[in-house]
N, C-alpha and C positions, 0 to 999 in steps of 0.2 A: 544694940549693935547687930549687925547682919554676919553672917558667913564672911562674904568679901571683905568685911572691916575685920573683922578676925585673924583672917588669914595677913593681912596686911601687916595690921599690929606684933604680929606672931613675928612674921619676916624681918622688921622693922626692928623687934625685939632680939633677934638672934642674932643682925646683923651690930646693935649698939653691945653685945654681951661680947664678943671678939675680942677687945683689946684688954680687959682683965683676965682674959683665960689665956693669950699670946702672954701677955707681961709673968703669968705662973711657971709655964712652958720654957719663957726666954730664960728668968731670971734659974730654972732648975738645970738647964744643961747647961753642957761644958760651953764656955767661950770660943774655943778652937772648935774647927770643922769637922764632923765626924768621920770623914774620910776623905781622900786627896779631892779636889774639884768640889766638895758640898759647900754650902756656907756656914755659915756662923750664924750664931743667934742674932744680930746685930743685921747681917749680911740678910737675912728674912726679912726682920721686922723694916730696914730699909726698903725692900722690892716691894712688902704692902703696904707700906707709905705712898711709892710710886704709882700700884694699881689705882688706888682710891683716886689723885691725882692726877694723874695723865688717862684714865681709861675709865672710872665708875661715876666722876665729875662730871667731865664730859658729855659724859652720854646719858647721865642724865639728864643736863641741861639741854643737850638735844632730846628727850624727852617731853620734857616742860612746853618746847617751842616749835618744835619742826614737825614737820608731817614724815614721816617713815623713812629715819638715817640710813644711810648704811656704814654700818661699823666694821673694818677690816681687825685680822687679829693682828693684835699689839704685843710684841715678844718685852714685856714689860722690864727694865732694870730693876737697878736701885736707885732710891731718893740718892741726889748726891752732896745736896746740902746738910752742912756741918757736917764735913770730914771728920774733926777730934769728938762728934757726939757721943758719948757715953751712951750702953745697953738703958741705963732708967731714962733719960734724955730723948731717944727713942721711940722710947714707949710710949712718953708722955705727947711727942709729936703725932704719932700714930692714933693713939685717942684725942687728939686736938682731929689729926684729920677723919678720920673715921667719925668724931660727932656730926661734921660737915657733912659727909656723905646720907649719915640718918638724918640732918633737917633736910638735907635737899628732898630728900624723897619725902619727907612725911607732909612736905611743904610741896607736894605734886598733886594739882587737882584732879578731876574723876579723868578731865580727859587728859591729862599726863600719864593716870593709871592706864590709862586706854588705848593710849596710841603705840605705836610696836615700832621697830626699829629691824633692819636685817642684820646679820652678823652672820660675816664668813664663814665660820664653821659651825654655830650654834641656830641658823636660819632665825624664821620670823620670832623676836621676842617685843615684850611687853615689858612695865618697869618691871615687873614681879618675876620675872623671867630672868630677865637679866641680873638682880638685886639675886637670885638665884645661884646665878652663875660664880656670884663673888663671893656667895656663902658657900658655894665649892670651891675656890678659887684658897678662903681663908682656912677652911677646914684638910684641903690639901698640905697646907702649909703646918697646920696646928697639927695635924699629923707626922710629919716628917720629926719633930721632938720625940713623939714616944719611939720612932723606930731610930734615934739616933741612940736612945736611952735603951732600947731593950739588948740582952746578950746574941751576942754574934756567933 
């Protein structure tokens, strides 16, 4: 394996490790919101249901096919399907969609890795770039549990 496969795999691997490390996070806090306006554990793991969905789908498959998208920013919600979902119910959708997101990309050939895309505030990206973007995107998120957990 090369460097470029490396770093690939690595990316690939961090992005499929996300939804057992959300489901520890989700299932340890409180259910209620840590503060007026936050969400709930639920209320998260819904909006990266959404991103993967409406904005990491997508622009992958614009990846895979199109010569150089341009991608505006998407002020992403939440999934709004099944209302009465239960937090393990959630989770289990979330690793449904998130395995999708890791075949799409690992099923991206050299020139899907290759080809770039523009994004409104994040300028010219590449998949790995963007795949990038979502792994801050997840880990912003995965962070907001320790800070609703730690003393105030």
């Amino acid at each position: 394996m090369n460097a470029l496969s490396d770093d690939r795999e690595r990316l690939i691997a961090a992005l499929a490790a996300i939804p057992p490390r959300l489901a520890v996070a989700a299932r340890a806090a409180s259910p209620d919101p840590s503060a007026p306006g936050e969400w709930t554990p639920s209320d998260i793991v819904r909006h990266l249901i959404a991103a993967d969905l409406e904005v990491w789908h997508p622009r992958l498959a614009q990846l895979a096919a199109e010569d150089h998208p341009r991608w505006p920013w998407v002020d992403t919600g939440r999934w709004t399907a099944e209302p009465e979902a239960t937090l393990d119910r959630l989770l289990d959708a979330y690793t449904a969609t998130r395995s999708s997101t890791v075949a799409m990309l690992s099923a991206l050939d050299e020139s899907g890795w290759a080809r770039t895309g523009t994004h409104a505030t994040f300028g010219e990206l590449d998949a790995a770039g963007l795949m990038a973007r979502a792994l801050d995107h997840d880990e912003e998120h995965l962070a907001s549990f320790d800070q609703a957990d730690a003393p105030g």
